[in-house]
C-alpha positions as CSV (number, residue, x, y, z in Angstrom):
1,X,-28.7,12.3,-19.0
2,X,-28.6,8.7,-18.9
3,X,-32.0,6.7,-19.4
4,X,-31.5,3.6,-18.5
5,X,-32.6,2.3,-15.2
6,X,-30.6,2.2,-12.0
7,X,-29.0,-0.9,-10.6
8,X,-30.8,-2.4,-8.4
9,X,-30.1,-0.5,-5.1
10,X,-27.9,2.4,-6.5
11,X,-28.9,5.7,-8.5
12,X,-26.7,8.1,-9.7
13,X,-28.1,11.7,-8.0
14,X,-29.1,13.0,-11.8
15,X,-31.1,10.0,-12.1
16,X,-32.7,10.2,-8.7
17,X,-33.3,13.2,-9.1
18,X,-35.1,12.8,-12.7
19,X,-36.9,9.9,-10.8
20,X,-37.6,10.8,-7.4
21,X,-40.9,9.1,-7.3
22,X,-39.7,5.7,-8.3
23,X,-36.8,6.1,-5.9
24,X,-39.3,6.4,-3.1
25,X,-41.4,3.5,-4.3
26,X,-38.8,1.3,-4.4
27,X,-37.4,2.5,-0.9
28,X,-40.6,1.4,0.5
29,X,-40.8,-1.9,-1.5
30,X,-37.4,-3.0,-2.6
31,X,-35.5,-1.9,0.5
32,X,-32.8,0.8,1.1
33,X,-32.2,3.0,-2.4
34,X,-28.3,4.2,-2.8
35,X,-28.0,7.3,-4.1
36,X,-23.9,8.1,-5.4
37,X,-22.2,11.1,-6.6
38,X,-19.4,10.9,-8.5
39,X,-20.0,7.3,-8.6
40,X,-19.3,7.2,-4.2
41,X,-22.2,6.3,-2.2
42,X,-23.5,9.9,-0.8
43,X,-27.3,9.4,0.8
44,X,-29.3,6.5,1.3
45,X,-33.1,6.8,1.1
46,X,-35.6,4.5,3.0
47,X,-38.5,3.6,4.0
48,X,-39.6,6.1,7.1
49,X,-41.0,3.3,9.1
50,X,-37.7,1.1,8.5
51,X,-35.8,4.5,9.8
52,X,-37.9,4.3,12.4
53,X,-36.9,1.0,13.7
54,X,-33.6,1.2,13.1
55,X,-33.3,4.4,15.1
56,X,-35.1,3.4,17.9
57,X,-38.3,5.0,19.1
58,X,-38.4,8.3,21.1
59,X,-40.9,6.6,23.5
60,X,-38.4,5.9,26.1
61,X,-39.0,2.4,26.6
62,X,-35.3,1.1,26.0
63,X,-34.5,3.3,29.4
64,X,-38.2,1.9,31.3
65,X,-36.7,-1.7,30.6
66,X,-33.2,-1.0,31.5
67,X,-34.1,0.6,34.7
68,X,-36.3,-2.1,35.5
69,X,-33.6,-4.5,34.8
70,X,-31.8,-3.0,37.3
71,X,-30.6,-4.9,39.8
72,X,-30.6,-1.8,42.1
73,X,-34.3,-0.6,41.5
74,X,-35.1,-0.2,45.4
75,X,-32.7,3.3,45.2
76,X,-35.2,6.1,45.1
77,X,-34.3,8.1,42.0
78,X,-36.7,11.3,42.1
79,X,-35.2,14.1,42.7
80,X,-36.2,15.8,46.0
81,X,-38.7,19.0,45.0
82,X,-37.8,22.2,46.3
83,X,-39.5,25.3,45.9
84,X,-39.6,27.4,43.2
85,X,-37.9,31.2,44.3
86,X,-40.4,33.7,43.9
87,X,-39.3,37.4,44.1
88,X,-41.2,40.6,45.2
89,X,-42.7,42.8,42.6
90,X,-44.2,45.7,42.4
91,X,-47.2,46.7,40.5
């Protein structure tokens, strides 16, 4: 097992592994953290909140704003409501 640190970004798995708390530091203050196996990047590990971010909320804001950029916003889009079947039974 090697002791020496990783470079700067990358860590070999048995080293992150070994290290998994200084991996996680640095993903939250250095940046992404490269993990490789057999010496080809396998996994990158980040900060959550950077993940976040890059993935895009689940908020639904990015489809709000589009349909409000619409330039066809006066075409109703609700779907008419119909009522729910209800069947007969006996008790």
């Amino acid at each position: 097992m090697s002791s020496a640190p990783p470079s700067r970004n990358r860590w070999r798995l048995q080293d992150a592994k070994a290290r998994f708390s200084e991996l996680v530091r640095k993903a939250h203050s250095d940046g992404p953290q490269h993990v490789t196996v057999h010496g080809r990047d396998a996994v990158v590990v980040m900060d959550a909140e950077e993940f976040d971010r890059l993935k895009g909320g689940r908020t639904g804001n990015q489809l709000i704003e589009a349909l409000q950029a619409s330039p066809h916003r006066e075409i109703p889009i609700e779907p008419p409501r119909l009522a729910m079947p209800v069947r007969a039974v006996e008790l």
